[in-house]
N, C-alpha and C positions, 0 to 999 in steps of 0.2 A: 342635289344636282351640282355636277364642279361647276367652275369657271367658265367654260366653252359650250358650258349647257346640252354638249353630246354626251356623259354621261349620268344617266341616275343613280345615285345611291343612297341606298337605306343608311338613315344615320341614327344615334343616340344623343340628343343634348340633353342634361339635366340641370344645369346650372345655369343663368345669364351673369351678362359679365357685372350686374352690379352685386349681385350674392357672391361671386367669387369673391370680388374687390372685400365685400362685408365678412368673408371667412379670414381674408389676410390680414384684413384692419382686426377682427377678435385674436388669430396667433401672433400678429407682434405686439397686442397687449400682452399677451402672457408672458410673450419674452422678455417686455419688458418692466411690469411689475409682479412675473411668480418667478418667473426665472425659470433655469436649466441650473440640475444639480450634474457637476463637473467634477469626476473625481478623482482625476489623475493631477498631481500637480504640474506636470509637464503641457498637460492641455491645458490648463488654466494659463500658463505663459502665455501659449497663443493669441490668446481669446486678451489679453493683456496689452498685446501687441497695438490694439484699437484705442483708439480715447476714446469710439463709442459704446465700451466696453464696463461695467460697473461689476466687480468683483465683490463679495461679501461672504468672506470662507469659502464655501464649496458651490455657493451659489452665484449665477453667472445671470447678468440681466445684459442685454442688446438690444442697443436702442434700433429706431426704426430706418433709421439713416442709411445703416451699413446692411442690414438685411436690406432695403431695395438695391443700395449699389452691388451688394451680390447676387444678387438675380440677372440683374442686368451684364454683368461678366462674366456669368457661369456657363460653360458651354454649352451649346443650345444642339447638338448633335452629334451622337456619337459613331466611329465604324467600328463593328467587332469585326471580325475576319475568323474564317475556318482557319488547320493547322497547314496547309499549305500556303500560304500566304494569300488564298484569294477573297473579296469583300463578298461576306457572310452574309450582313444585312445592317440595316442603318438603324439606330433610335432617334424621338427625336420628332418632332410634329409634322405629321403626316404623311407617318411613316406605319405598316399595316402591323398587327399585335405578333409578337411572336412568342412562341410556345417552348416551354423544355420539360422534361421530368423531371421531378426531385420526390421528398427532400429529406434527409438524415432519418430514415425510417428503421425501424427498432425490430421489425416483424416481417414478416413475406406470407405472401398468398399464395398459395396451389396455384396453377392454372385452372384445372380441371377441379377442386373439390373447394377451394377456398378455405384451405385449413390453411394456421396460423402456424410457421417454425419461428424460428430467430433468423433473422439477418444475417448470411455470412458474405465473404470477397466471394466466393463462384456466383452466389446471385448479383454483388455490384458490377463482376466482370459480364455475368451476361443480360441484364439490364442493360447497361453501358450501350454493348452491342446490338439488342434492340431497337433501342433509342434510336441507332445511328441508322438503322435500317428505314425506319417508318418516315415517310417524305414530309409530314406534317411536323414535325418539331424541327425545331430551330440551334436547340441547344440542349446540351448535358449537365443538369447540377447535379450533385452530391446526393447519389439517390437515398442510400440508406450508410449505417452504422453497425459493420460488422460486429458478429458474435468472436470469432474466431482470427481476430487482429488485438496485438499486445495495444493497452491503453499509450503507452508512448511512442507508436509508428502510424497511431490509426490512421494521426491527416493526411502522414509522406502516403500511407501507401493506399488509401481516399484519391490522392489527387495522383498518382500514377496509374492507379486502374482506370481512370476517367480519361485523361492523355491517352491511356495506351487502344484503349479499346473503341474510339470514334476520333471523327476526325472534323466533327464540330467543334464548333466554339462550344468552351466549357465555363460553367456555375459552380466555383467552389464554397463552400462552407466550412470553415477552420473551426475547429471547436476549443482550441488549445493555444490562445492567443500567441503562447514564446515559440511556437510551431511556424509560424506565419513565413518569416522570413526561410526557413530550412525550407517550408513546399516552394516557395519561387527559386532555391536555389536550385532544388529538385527539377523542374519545371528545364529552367537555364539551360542544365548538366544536359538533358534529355532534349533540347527542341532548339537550344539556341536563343538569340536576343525574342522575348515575349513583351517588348514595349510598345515596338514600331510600327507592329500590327496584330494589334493586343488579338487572342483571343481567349484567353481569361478575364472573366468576371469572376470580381472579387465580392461575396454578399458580405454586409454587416448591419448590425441592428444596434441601436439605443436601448435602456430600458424602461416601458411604458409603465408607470408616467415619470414625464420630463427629466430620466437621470440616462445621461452622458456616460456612459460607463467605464473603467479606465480600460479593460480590455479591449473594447471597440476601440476608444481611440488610441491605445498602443496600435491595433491594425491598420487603424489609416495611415499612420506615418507610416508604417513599412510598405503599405501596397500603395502611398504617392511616391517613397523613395522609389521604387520598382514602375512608375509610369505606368501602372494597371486602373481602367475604368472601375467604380466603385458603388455596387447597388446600395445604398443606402435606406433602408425600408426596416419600418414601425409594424406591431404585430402588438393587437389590443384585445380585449375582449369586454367589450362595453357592457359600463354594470357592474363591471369587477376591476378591469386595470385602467378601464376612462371613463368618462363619464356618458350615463345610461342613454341620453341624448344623442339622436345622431349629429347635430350640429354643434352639442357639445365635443363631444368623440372626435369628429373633424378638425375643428379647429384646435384641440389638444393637438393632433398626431400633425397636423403639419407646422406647428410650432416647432415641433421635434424635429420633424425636416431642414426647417430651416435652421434649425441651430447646426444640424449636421452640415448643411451648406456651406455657413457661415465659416463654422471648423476648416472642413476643407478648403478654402478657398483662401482665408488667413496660412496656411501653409504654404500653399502655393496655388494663388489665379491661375483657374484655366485646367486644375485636375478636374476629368472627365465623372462626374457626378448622374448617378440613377438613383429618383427619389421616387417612393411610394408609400402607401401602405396596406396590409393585409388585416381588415376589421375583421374579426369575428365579431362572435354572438358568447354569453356567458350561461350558462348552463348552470342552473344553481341546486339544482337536484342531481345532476353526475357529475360536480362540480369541474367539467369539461368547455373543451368549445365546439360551435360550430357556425357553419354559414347558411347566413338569414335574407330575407329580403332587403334588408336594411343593410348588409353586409354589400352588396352588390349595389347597392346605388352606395354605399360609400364609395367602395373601388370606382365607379365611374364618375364622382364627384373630382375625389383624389388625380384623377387621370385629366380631368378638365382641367384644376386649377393647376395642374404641371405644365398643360399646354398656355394656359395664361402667361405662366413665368417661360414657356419656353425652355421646360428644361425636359429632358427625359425623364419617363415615367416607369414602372415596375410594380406590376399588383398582383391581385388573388389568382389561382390558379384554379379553383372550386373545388379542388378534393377533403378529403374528409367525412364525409355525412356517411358514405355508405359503409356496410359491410361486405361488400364486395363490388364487384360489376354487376349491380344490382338497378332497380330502378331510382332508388335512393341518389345512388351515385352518379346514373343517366342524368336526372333530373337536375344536378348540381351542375353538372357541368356543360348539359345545353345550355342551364344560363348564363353561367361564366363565359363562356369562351365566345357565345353568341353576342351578349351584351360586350364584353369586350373588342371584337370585331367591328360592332357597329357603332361602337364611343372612339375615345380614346387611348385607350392603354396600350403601352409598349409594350411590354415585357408580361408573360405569366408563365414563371418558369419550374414551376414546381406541380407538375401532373404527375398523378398513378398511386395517390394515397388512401389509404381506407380505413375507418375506424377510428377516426380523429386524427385520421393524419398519420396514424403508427405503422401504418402494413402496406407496402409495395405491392399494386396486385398488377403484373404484365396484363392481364385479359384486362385491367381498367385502361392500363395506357393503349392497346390499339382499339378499343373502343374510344377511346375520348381523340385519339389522332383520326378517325374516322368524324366524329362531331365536328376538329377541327376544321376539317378539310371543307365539311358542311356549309361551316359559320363564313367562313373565308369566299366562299361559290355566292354565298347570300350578298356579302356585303360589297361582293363584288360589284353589284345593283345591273344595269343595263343598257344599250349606245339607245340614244333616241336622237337621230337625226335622219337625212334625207335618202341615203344608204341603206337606213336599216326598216324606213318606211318609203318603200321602192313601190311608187305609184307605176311607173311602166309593169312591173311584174307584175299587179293586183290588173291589169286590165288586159295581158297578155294569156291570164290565167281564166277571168272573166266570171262570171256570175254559175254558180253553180261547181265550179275547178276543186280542182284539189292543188295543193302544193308536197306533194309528195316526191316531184320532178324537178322542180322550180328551182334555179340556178342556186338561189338562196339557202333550201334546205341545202342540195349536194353539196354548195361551199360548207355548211353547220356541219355537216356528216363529222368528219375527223374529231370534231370535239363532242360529239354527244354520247353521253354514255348513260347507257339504259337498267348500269348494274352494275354492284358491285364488287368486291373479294370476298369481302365478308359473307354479303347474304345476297348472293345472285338471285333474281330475277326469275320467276317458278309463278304456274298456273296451281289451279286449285288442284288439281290430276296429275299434277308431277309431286305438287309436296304430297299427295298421300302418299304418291309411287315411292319417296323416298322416304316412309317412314315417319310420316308429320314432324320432321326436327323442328326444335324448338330454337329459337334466335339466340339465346345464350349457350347453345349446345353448340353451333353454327361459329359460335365466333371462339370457344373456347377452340373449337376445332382448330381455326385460323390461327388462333392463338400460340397455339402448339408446335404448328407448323415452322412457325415465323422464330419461335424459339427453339427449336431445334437444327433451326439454323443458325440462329445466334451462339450455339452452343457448338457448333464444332472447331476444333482445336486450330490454330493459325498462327504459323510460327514464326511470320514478321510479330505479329503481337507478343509472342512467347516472346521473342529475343527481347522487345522495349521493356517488358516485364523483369527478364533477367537482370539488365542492365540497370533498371532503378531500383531493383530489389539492392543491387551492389550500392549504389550510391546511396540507397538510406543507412545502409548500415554503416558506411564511413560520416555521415551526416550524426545518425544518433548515436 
């Protein structure tokens, strides 16, 4: 229930504040007797910058001092903004989860049969467009990893199909560290100043466990030179890259946050910082990953102790487990998005993965923007105050009444809705009348639909496309 006690809402706590406090008191032991392996020696200057800073070759310990004074400065909210300049959505505590698609997928799913091709630009250009269609996502990452892009244009032209074809805020994914600074000039050439009202997110990762990597932090300096908000998020698989323990695993991966923190903020106080992480599970028989139960109370562990520190958060998105829009993949992602709805996590911006994450399937994303939309209606909870228990109405209406009339429904009228795109609303005698369709039959339909719309040619987009196709080639 908020504040004002008029509304209810379903919530998710799994942590109290003294187990939080006992996971930060475990990561800054680590930090500061196993250390963070630092491998660029440019970051190590940074990290140098501190007296509470202890260098020993590549390994970086930080005491406990300057990890609290950086929580305490780090900025506690951030605004991303669409590409018109207007405010997109905020992060930041208690502020509601928002969703995107991703992520660098290798493969693509049929709509209709779920066979596996390769990855090319026509699918990231009309994904893209998709995405931007479906009212339930928030933003655009880097969905997949063209077949048919040379290995040296793939980011510029990754991060121009993403620009060009929505007009969200976009998730880029750089795979080519020395690329970095060429996609924001790309960016520049094509939109103008992207500082003032960011709306690029820049994602990077550490490598699990505790190694600093020199190409993440060559990224950071260029995307704080460039005033771009920066997801900062760990990606484990407990049992294999942390330890098998989830409070083990926890208090690893946010050691690793806060070193990323610490980084950032030693360059310059006050760069807009998104911390999380994405546990997996370790598979020691298809020597794979996937998400667990135990995956999911981590992300909303991880999500609580963000809101402790007050910093923005950024977690699991639940794809992966299925091979298709299957039940496999239903079932992953009502939890995810549910549980995250009703916790706290910011950000889950990597939906529409299948097969470990390798295979873009469109029918999983407007199924799962459908759950979203769900999770969001649920946790939206309920008014309970004297308005919406209207005692004049209960006795105007009287013993035996209906309220079918009653001021109250007609006002609810406008918003209730008894069905929906996907799978309208049908008696037992209409679904035979129609051939008993089956619910994945019904949405592949929808699916189809919605991509063939995304698919039709548009030559403001043509022209952005032209024009950044020019500019990579004077770039590479």
């Amino acid at each position: 229930m908020d504040r004002n006690n008029n509304v209810v809402n379903p919530i998710i706590q799994l942590l109290t504040e003294e187990q939080i406090k006992r996971v930060h008191d475990y990561s800054v032991d680590i930090l500061e007797n196993v250390g963070i392996k630092v491998e660029s020696k440019k970051a190590r200057e940074v990290f140098a910058r501190s007296g509470a800073v202890k260098i020993d070759d590549d390994l970086v310990y930080i005491q406990r001092d300057l990890v609290d004074h950086t929580i305490k400065t780090a900025r506690s909210e951030i605004n991303i903004y669409d590409q018109e300049g207007a405010l997109a959505f905020q992060l930041g505590e208690g502020h509601m989860t928002r969703f995107g698609l991703g992520v660098t997928n290798t493969n693509y799913q049929d709509i209709e049969t779920d066979q596996i091709e390769k990855f090319t630009r026509k699918h990231m250009q009309t994904s893209v467009k998709l995405g931007d269609m479906l009212g339930n996502f928030d933003m655009i990452s880097t969905i997949g990893i063209p077949s048919d892009v040379q290995i040296e244009t793939l980011d510029l032209v990754n991060t121009l199909d993403l620009y060009a074809n929505t007009s969200k805020p976009i998730v880029i994914l750089v795979s080519e560290g020395k690329k970095m600074e060429d996609v924001y000039k790309l960016l520049i050439s094509l939109h103008g100043d992207i500082s003032t009202r960011p709306f690029v997110i820049t994602y990077l990762n550490p490598i699990t466990p505790l190694i600093l990597n020199e190409e993440t932090t060559d990224k950071i300096f260029v995307s704080i030179e460039y005033g771009l908000p920066i997801s900062f998020s760990n990606y484990s698989m407990y049992g294999g890259t942390s330890p098998m323990t989830e409070g083990g695993t926890l208090s690893l991966l946010n050691a690793e946050l806060l070193s990323g923190l610490v980084f950032s903020q030693l360059i310059k106080e006050g760069t807009p910082m998104i911390l999380g992480s994405l546990p997996a599970a370790f598979n020691m028989s298809t020597m794979g990953s996937y998400y667990s139960t135990s995956s999911y109370l981590l992300n909303i562990a991880c999500a609580e102790i963000m809101s402790y520190y007050q910093i923005p958060h950024c977690g699991t998105s639940g794809s992966g487990i299925g091979f298709g829009p299957d039940l496999l993949a239903s079932g992953d992602l009502w939890l995810n998005h549910l549980t995250s709805c009703l916790g706290k996590v910011g950000m889950a911006p990597f939906v529409g993965g299948n097969l470990d994450s390798t295979a873009f399937s469109p029918t999983t994303v407007v199924m799962s923007d459908y759950i979203i939309g769900k999770s969001r209606k649920l946790a939206e909870g309920f008014v309970l105050n004297d308005n919406s228990v209207d005692l004049n109405e209960m006795k105007t209406i009287g013993h035996g009444g209906n309220y079918l009339t009653s001021s109250q429904t007609l006002e609810a009228l406008r918003d209730l809705n008894h069905s929906n795109s996907i799978w309208p609303s049908m008696n037992f005698k209409t679904w035979q009348q129609q051939g008993n369709p089956t619910p994945i039959k019904m949405l592949r339909d929808f699916t189809k639909r919605l991509h063939e719309q995304a698919s039709r040619p548009n030559n403001e987009i043509e022209e952005i496309i032209k024009k950044g196709e020019d500019i990579i080639r004077l770039l590479v």
